[in-house]
Every structure is written in C-alpha cells, then in structure tokens.
C-alpha positions in Angstrom: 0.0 0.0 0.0 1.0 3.6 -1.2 0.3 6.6 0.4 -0.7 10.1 -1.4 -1.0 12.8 1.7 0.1 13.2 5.2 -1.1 11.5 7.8 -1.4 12.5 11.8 -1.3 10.9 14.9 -1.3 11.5 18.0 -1.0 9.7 21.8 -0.5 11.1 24.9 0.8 8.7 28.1 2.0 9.8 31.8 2.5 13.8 30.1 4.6 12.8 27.4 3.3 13.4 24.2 3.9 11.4 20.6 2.9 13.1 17.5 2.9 10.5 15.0 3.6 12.1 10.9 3.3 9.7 8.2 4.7 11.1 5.2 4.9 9.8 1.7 8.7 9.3 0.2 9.4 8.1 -3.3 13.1 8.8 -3.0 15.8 8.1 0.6 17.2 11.7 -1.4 14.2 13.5 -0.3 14.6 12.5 3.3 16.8 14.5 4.6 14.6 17.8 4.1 11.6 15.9 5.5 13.7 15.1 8.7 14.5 19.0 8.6 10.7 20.0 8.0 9.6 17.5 11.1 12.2 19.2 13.6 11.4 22.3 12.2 7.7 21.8 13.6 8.7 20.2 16.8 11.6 22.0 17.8 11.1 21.5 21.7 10.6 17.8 20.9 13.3 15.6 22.7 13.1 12.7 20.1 12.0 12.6 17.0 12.3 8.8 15.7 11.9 7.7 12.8 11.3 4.5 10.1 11.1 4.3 6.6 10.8 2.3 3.7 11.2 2.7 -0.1 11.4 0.5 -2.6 13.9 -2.8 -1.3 15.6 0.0 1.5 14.7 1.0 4.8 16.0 2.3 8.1 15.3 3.4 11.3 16.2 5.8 14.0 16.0 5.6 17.8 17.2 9.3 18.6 18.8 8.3 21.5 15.9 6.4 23.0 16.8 2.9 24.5 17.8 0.8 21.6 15.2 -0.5 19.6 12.1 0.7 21.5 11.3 3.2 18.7 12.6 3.2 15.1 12.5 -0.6 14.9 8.9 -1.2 15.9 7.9 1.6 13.6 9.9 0.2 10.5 8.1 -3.4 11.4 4.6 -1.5 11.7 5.3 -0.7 8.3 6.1 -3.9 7.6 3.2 -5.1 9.0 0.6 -2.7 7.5 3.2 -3.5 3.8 3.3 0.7 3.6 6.2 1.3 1.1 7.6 4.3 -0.3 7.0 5.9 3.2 8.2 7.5 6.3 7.0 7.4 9.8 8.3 10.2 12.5 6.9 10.0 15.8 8.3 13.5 18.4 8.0 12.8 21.4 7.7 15.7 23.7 9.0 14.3 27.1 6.3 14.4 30.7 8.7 14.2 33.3 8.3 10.5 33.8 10.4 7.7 32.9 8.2 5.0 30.9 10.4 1.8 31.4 11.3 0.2 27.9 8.3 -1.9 27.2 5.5 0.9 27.6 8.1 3.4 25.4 8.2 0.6 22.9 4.3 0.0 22.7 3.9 4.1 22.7 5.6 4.4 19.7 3.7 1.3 17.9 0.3 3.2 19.0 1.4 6.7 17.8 2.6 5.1 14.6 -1.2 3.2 14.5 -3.1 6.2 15.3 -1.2 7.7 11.8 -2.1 4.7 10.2 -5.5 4.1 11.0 -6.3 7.2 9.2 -4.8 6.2 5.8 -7.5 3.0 6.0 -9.9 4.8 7.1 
C-alpha cells in the first residue's frame, strides 16, 4: 500500500506526548529535508524517531531512545501494515516521567497506528 498525503497521529501517556507524521517518500534523497521539516515543527521535541521504507531500502532511528524501542517497531509497523515508499516520524515531547522500555516501545507502535488508522480509514 501507497500513500498520497500526510497522515497524523497522536498519543498522549504519563505527560509525554507522541505526535505521529506519516509522510509519503518516493526517493531516501528527499529525506533529509523531511527530517528538517519535522524538527522544524517540533523544535522542543526531545526525540524525534523515525522508520522508513522505499522500494527494497529501509532504516530506522531511535534518537537516543533505549535501543530499539522506537525506530524498529515503527519500520516493522510498516512492515506489518506493507506501507512502502513511506516515512513514519513519531516526536516525542518528554512528561517528566520515565516509561520503562516496554511501555516506550508500545507508545511508539500506537502513535505510529493512530497515523495509520487514518490512511485506512
């Protein structure tokens, strides 16, 4: 499945907040100014994580979160749902609470469904 448009999401747990952008990327050369635009909008954010897929590549970022409890999930979400040709950022805006790796890790996954469930909507 392709997307055509942006997508939003959006999940809120313990005062951190997870804005979820799904974004649609034909070319890995066009990602760099999409990672710009995103931190350019959530400039307080203290990760912005990300997954993405096009064509027979893909990669993921934790941004400093506990290793794989962000861009990995979200690149197998993708996976998962078969978006290609895609890219999935998810900022999270930090509530002052330490979430302990699993509930980080399922976080993510929901801010990254909440985007999704739009597109199939």
């Amino acid at each position: 499945m392709q997307i055509d448009k942006r997508y939003n999401g959006y999940v809120e747990l313990n005062k951190s907040k997870f804005y979820s952008i799904l974004i649609p990327l034909n070319s890995i050369d066009d990602f760099k100014s999409l990672l710009a635009e995103v931190k350019k909008e959530h400039p307080k954010a203290k990760h912005i994580v990300y997954a993405y897929r096009v064509g027979m590549n893909s990669k993921s970022n934790d941004d400093q979160e506990p290793k794989g409890t962000a861009g990995r999930p979200l690149l197998e979400l993708l996976h998962k749902k078969d978006l290609n040709n895609c890219v999935i950022f998810v900022a999270r805006y930090f509530g002052g609470t330490k979430l302990g790796a699993g509930r980080l890790l399922r976080t993510y996954v929901q801010a990254g469904v909440e985007a999704i469930k739009k597109v199939e909507q």
